[in-house]
Backbone as CSV, one residue per row, in Angstrom:
resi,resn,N_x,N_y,N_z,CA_x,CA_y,CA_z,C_x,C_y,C_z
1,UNK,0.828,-1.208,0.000,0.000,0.000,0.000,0.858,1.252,0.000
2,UNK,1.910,1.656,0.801,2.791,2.443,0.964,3.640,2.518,-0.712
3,UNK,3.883,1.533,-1.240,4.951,1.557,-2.228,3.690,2.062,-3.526
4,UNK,2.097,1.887,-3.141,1.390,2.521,-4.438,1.235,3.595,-4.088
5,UNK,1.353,4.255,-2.702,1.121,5.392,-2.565,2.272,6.476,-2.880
6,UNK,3.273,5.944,-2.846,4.967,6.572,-3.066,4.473,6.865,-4.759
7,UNK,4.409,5.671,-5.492,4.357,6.059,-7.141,3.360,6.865,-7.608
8,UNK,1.904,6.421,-6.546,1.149,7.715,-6.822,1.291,9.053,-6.852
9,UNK,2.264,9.748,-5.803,2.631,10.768,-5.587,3.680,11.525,-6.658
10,UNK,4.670,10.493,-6.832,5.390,10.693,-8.196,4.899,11.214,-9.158
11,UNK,3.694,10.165,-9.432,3.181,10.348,-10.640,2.606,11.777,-10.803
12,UNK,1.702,12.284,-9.494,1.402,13.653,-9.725,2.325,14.455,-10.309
13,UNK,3.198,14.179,-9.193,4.624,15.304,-9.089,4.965,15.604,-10.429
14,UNK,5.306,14.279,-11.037,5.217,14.797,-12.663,4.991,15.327,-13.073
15,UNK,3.276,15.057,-12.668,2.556,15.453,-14.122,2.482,17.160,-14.135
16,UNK,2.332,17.640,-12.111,2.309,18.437,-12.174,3.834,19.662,-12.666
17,UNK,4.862,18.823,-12.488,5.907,19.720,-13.532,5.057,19.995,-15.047
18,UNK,5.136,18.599,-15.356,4.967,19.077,-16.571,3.415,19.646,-17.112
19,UNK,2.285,19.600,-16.268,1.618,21.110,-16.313,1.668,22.444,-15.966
20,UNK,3.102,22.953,-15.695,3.438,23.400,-15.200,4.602,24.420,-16.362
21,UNK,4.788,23.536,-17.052,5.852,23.802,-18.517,4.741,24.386,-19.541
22,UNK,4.143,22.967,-19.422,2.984,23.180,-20.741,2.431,24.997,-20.358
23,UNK,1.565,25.450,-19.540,1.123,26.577,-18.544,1.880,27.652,-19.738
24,UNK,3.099,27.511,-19.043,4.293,28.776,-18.974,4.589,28.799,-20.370
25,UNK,4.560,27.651,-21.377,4.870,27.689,-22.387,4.610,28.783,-24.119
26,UNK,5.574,29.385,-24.133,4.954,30.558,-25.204,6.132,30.180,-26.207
27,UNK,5.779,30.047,-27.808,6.499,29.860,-29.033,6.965,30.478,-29.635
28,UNK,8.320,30.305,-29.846,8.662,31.683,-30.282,8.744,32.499,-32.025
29,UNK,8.288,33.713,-31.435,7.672,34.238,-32.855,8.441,34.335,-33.731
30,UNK,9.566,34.439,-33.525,10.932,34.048,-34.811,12.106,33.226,-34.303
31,UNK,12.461,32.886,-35.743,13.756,32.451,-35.430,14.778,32.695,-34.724
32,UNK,15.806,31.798,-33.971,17.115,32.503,-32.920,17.678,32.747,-34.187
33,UNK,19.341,33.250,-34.177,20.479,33.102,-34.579,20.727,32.251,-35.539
34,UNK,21.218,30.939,-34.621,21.665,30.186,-34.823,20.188,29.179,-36.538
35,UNK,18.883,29.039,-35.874,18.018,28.495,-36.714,17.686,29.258,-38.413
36,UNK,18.057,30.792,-37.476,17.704,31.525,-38.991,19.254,31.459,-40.097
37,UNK,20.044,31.348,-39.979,21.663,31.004,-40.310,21.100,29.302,-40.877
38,UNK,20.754,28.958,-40.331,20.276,27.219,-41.188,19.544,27.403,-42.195
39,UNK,18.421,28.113,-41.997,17.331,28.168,-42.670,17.398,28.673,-44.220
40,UNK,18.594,30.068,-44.034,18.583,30.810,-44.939,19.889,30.586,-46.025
41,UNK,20.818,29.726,-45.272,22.630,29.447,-46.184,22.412,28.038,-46.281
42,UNK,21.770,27.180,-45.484,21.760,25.711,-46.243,21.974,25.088,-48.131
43,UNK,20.840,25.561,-47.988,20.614,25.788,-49.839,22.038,25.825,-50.419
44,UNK,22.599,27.078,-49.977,23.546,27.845,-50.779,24.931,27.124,-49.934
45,UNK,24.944,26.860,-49.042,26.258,26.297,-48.498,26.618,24.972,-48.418
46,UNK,25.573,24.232,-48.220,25.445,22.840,-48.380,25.003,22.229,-49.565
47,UNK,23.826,22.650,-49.977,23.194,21.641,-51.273,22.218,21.151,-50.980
48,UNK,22.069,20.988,-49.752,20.788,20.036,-49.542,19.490,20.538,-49.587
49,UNK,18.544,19.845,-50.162,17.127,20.070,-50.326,16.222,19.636,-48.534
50,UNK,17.005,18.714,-48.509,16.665,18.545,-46.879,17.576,19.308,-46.106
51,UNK,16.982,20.413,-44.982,17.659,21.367,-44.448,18.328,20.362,-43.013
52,UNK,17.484,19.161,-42.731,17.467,18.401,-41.293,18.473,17.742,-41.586
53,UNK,18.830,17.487,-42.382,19.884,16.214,-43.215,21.051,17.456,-43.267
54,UNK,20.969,18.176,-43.706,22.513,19.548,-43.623,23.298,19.082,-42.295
55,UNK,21.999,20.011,-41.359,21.783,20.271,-40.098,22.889,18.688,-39.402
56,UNK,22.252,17.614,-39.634,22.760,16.361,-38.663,24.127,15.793,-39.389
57,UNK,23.670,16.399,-40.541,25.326,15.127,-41.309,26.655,16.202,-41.674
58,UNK,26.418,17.807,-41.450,27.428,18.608,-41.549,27.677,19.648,-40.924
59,UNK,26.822,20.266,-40.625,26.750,21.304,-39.057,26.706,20.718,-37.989
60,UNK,26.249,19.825,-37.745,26.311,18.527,-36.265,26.542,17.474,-36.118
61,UNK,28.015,17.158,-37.248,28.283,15.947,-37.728,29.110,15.212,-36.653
62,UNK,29.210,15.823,-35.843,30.177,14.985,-34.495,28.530,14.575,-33.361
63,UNK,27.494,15.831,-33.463,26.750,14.437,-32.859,26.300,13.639,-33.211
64,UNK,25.854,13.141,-34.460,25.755,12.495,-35.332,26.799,10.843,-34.914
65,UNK,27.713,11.623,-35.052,28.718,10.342,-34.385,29.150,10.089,-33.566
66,UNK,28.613,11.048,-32.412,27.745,9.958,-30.923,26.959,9.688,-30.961
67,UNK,26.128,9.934,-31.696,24.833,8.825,-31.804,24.944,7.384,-32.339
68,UNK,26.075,7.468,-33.911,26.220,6.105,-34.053,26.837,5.510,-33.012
69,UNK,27.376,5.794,-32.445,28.552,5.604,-30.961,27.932,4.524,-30.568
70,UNK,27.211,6.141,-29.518,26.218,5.049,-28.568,25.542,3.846,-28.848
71,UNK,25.109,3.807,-30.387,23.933,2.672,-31.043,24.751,1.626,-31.752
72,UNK,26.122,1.641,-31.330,27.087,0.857,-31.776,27.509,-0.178,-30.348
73,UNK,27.923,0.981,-29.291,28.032,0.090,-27.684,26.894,-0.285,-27.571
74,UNK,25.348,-0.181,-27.649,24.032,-0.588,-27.421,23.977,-2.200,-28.170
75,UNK,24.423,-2.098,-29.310,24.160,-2.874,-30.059,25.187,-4.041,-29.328
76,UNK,26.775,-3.820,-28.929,28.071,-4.862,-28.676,27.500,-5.134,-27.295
77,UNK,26.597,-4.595,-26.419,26.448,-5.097,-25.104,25.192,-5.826,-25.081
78,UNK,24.340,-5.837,-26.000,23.296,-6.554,-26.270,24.106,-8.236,-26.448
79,UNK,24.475,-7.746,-27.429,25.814,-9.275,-28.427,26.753,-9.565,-26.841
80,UNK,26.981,-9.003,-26.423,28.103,-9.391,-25.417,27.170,-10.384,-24.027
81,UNK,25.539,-9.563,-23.779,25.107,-10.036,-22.532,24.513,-11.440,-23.312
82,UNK,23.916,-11.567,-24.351,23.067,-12.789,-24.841,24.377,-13.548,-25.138
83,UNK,25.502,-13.754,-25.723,26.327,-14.291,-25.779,26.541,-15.194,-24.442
84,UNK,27.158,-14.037,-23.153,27.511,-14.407,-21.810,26.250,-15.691,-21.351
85,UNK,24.941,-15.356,-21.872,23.835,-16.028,-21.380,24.133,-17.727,-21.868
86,UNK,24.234,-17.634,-23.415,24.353,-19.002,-24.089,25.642,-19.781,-23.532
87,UNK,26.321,-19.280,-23.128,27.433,-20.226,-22.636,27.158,-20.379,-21.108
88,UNK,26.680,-19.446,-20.326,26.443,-19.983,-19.096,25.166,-20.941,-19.003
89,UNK,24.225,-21.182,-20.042,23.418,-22.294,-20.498,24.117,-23.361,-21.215
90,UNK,25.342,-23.492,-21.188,26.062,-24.681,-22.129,25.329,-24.658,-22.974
91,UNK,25.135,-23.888,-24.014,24.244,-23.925,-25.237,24.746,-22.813,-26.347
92,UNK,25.913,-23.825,-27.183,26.708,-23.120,-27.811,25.939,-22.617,-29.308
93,UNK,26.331,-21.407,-29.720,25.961,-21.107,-31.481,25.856,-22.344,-32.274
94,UNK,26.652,-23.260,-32.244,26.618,-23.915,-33.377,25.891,-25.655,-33.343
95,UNK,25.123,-25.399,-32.131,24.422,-26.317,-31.437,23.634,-26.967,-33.041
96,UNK,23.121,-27.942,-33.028,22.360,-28.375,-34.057,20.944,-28.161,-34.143
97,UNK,20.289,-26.939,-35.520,18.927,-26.863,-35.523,18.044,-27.828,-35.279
98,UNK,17.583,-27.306,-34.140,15.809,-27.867,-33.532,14.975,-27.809,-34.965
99,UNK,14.120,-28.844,-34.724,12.957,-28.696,-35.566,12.053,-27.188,-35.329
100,UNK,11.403,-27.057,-36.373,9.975,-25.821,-35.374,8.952,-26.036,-36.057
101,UNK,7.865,-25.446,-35.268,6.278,-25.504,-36.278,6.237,-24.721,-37.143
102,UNK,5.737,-25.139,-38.280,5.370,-24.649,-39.767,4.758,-23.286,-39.171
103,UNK,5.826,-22.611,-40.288,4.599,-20.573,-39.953,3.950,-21.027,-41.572
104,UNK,2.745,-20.022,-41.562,2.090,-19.552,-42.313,2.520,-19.461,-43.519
105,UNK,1.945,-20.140,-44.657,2.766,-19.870,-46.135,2.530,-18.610,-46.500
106,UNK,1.711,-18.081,-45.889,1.382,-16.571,-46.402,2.759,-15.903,-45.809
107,UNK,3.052,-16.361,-44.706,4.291,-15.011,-43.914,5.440,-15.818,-44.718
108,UNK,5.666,-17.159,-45.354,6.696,-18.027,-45.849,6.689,-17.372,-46.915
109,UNK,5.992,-17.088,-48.033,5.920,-16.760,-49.346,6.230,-15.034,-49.289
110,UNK,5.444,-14.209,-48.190,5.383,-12.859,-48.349,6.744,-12.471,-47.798
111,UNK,7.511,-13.069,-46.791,9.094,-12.617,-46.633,9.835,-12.788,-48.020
112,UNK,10.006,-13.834,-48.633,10.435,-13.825,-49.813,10.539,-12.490,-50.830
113,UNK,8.351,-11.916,-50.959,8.261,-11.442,-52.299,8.543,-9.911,-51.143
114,UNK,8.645,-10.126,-50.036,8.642,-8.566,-49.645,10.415,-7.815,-49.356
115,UNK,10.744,-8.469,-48.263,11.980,-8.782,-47.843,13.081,-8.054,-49.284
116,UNK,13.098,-8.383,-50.225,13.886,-7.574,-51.008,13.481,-5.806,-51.707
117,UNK,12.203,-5.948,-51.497,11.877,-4.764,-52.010,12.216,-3.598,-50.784
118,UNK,11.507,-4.283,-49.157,12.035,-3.641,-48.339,13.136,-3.293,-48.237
119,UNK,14.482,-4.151,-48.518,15.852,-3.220,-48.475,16.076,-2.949,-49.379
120,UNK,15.291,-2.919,-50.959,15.512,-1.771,-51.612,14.976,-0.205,-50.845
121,UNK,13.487,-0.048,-50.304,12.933,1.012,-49.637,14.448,1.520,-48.768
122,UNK,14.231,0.568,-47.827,15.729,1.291,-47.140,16.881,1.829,-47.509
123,UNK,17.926,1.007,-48.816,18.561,1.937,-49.552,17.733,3.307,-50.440
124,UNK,16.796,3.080,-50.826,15.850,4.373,-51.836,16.454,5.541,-50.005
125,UNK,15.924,5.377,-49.226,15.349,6.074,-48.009,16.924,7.179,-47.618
126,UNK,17.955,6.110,-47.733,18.936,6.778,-47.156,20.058,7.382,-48.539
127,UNK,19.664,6.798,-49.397,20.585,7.404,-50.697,19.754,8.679,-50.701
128,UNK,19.121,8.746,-50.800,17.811,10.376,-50.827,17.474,10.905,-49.631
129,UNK,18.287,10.872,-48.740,18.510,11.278,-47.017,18.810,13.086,-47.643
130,UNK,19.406,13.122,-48.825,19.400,14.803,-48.840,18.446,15.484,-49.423
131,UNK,17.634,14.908,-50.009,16.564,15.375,-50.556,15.027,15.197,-50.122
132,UNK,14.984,14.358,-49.505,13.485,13.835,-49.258,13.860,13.880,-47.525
133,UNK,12.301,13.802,-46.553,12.474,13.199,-45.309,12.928,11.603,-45.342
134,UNK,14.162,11.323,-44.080,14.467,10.072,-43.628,15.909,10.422,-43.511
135,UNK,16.579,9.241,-44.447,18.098,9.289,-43.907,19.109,7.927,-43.709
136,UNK,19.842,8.015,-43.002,20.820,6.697,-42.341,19.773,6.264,-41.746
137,UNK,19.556,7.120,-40.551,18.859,5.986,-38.991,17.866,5.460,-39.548
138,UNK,16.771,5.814,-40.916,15.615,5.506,-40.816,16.107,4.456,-41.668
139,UNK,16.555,4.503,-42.685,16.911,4.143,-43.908,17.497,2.401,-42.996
140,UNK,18.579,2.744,-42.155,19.038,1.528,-41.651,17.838,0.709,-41.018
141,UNK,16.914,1.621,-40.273,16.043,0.541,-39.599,15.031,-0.209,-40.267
142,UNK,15.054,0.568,-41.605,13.861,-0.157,-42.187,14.711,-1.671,-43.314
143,UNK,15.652,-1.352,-43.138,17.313,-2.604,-43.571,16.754,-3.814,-43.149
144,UNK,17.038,-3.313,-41.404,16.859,-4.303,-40.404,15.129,-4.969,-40.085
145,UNK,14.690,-4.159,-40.258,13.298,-4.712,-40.448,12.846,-5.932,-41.731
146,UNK,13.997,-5.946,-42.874,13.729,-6.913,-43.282,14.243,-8.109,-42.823
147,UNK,15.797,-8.061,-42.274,15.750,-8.855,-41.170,14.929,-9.967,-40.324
148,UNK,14.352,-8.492,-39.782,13.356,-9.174,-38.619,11.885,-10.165,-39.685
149,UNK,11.545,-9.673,-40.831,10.520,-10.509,-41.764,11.278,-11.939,-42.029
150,UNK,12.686,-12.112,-42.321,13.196,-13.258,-42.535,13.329,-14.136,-41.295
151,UNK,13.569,-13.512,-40.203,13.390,-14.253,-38.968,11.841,-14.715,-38.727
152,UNK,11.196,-13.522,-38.769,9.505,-14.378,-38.298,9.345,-15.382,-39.176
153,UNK,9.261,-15.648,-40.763,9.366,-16.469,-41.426,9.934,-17.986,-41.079
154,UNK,11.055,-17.257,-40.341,11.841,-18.893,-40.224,12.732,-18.455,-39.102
155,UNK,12.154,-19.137,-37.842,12.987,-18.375,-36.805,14.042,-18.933,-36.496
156,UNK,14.564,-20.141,-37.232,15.836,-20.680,-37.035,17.118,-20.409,-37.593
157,UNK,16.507,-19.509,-38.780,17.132,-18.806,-39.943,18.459,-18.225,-38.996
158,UNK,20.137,-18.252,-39.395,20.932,-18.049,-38.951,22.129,-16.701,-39.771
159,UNK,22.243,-15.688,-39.724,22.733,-14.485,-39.718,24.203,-14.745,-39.550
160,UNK,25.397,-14.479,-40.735,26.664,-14.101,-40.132,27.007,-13.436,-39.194
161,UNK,27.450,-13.521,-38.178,27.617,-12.081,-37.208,28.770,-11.587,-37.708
162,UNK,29.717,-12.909,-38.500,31.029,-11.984,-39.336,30.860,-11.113,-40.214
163,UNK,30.053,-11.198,-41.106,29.685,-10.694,-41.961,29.109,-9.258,-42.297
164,UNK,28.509,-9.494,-40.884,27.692,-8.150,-39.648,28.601,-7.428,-39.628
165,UNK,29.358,-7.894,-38.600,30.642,-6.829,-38.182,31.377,-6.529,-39.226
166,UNK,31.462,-6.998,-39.962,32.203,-6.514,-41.475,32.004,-5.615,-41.646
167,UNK,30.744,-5.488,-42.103,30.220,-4.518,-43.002,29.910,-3.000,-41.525
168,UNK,29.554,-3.477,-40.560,29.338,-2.025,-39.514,30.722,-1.833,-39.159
169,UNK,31.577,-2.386,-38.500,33.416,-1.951,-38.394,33.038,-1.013,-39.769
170,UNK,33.723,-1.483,-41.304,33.909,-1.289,-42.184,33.058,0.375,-42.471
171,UNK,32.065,0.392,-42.228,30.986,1.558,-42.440,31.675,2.641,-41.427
172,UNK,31.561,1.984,-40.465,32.106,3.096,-39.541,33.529,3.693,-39.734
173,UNK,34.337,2.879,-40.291,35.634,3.326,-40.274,35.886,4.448,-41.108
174,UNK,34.781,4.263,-42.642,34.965,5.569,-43.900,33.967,6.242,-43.430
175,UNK,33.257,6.048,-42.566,32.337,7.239,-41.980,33.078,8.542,-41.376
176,UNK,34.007,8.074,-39.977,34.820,8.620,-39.691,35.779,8.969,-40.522
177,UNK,36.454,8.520,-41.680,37.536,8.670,-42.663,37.230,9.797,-43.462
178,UNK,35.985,10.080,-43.553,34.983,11.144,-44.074,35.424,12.236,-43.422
179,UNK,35.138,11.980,-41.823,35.106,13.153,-41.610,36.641,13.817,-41.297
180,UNK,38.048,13.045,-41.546,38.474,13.502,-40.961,38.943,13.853,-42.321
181,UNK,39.227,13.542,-43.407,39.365,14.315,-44.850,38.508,15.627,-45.228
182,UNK,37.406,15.598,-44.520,37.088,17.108,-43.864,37.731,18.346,-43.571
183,UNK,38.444,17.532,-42.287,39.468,18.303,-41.436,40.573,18.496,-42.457
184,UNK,40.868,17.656,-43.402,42.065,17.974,-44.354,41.893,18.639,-45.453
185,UNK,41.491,18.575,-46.413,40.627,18.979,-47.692,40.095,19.779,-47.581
186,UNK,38.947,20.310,-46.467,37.493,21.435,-46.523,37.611,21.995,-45.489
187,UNK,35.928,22.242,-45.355,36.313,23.096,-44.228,36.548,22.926,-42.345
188,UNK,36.028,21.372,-42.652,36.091,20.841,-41.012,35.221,19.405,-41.262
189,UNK,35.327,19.002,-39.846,34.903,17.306,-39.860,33.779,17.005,-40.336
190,UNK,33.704,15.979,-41.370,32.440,16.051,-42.444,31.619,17.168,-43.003
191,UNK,32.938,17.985,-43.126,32.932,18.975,-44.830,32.073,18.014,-45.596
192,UNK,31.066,18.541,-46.664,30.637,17.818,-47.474,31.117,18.471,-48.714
193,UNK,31.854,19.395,-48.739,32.442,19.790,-50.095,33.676,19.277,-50.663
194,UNK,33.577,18.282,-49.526,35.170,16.693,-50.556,34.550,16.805,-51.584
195,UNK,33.107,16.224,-52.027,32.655,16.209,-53.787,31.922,16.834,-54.086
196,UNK,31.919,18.059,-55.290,30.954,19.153,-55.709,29.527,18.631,-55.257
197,UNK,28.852,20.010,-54.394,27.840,19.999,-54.479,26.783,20.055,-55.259
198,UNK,26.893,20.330,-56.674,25.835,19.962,-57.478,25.187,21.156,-57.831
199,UNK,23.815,20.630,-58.105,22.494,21.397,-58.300,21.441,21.182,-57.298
200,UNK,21.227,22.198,-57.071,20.255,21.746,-55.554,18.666,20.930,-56.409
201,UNK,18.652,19.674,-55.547,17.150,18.575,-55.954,17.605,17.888,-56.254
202,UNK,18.667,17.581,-57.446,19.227,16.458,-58.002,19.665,15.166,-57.262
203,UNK,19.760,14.223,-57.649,20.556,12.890,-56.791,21.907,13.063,-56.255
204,UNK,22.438,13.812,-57.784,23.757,13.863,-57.248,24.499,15.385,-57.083
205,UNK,24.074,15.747,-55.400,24.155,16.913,-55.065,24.271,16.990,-53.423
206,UNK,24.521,17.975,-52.814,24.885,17.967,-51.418,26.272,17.692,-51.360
207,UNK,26.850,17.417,-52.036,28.445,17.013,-52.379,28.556,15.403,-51.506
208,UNK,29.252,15.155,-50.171,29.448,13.795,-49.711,28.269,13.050,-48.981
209,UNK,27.245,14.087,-48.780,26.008,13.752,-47.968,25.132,12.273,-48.181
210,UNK,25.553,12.116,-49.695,24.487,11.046,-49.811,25.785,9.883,-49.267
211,UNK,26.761,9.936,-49.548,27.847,8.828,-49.548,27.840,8.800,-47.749
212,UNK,27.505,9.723,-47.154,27.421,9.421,-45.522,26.283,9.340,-44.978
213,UNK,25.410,9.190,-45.482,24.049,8.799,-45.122,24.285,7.456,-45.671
214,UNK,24.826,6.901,-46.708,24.830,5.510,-47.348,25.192,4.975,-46.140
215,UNK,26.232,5.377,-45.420,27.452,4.594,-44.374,26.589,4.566,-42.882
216,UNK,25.839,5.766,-42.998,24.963,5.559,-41.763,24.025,4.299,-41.952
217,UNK,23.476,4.395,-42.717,22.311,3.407,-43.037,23.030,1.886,-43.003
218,UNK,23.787,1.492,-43.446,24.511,0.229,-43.865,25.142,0.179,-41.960
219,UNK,25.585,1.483,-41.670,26.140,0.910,-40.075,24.811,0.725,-39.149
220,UNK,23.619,1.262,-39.008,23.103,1.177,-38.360,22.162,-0.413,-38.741
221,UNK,22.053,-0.562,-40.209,20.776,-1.327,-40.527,21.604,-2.884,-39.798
222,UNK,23.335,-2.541,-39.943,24.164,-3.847,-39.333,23.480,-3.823,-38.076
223,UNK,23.748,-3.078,-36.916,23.703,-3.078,-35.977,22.379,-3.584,-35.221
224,UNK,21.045,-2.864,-36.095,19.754,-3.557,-35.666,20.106,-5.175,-35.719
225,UNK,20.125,-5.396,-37.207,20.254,-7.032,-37.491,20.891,-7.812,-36.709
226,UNK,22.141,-7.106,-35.781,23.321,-8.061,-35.003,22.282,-7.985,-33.464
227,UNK,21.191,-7.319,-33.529,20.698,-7.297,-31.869,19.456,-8.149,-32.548
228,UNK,19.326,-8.176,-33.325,17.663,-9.482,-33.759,18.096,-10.350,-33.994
229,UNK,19.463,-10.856,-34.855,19.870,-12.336,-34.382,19.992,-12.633,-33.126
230,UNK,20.995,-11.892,-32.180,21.777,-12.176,-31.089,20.009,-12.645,-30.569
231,UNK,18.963,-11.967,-30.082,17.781,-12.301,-29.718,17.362,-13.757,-30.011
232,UNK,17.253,-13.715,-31.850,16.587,-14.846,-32.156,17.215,-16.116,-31.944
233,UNK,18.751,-15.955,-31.630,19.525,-17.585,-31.380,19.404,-17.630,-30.177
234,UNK,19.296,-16.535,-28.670,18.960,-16.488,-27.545,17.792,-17.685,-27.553
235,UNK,16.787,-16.860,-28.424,15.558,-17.592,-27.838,15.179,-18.983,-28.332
236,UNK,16.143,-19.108,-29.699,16.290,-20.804,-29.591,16.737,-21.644,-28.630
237,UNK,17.720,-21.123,-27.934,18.507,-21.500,-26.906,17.601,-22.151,-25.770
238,UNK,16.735,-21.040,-25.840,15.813,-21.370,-24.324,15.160,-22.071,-24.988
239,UNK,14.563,-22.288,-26.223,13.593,-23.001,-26.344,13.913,-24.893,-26.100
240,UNK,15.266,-24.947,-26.892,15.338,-25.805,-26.882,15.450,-26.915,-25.165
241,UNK,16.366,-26.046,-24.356,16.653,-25.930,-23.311,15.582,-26.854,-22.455
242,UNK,14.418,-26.067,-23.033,13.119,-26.648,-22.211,12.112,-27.526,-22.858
243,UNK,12.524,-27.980,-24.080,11.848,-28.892,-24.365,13.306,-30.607,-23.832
């Protein structure tokens, strides 16, 4: 009773901050500094038709790469704790596939006819990260989402993790290599004027933007995929375990 009454109180406390924000809250009627300087030299300094895509892959290209960072350690401690799990279950990777129950020919047949078009969507998504809404992050997750269709399909279905790390190491390394030919060549870390910017709309424009949105997408779409295997051989593990 005491411990619902503690969270109850919390919960006000919350809410009442944050009616409290909401209240006080007034929008502001123009642009700062810093937003109107984006708004108005993007175009002309960058290339990009997407101002959000400038904004994250060349004016804020170092947070950008703490974000892959972080979603890179997220991803190795996921792989590191399900790993630690299967061996303290004596239940190694290369254990011999369990049988399983038949899925649905509809989800059997539709991973097939879908599954490739989806990581075409995902490359379309992040090659056109400068022109259209999306990008790397989206572009990668919707990668990995085909992934996850080949797993529901067939949940025994087994994923290189070498192959994985290949390609995300590998992404990440000319990601960063990007930016530091930046620092050499232009005007600073992931300069996008290493390759002419173009004509603003076109495909091939923004100068390196689309080539680092490619590297985002390919590192991140790795990284989903290496935390939905690491899952899906987990949960063979147990399954088998207990039958």
């Amino acid at each position: 009773m005491i411990k619902r009454a503690i969270a109850l109180l919390l919960t006000l406390a919350v809410g009442a901050l944050f009616a409290s924000l909401l209240v006080g809250y007034v929008p502001d009627s123009e642009l700062n500094h810093t937003a109107r300087y984006y708004a108005e030299r993007t175009a002309e300094d960058i290339g990009a038709a997407n101002i959000v895509t400038a904004i994250i892959v060349t004016y804020r290209g170092l947070d950008t790469l703490g974000e892959v960072t972080v979603l890179f350690i997220s991803a190795a401690i996921v792989g590191l704790v399900l790993a630690q799990g299967r061996v303290l279950n004596n239940a190694p990777n290369n254990a011999p596939r369990q049988t399983r129950a038949p899925v649905s020919e509809l989800l059997s047949t539709g991973s097939r006819v879908l599954t490739p078009l989806i990581l075409l969507l995902g490359v379309y998504v992040f090659v056109n990260g400068h022109l259209t809404p999306g990008g790397g992050f989206q572009g990668g997750a919707i990668v990995a989402s085909g992934m996850l269709l080949l797993l529901l399909a067939d949940p025994l279905k087994q994923f290189s993790h070498r192959l994985i790390a290949v390609l995300e190491s590998l992404s990440g390394l000319l990601f960063v290599g990007i930016g530091v030919l930046g620092v050499l060549l232009a005007g600073g870390f992931l300069d996008n004027r290493l390759l002419p910017i173009g004509t603003l709309g076109e495909l091939f424009s923004a100068g390196v933007i689309p080539v680092i949105y490619s590297l985002i997408g390919l590192k991140v779409g790795a990284e989903f995929s290496s935390m939905l295997a690491s899952l899906s051989e987990t949960n063979h593990t147990e399954n088998s375990e207990e039958t």
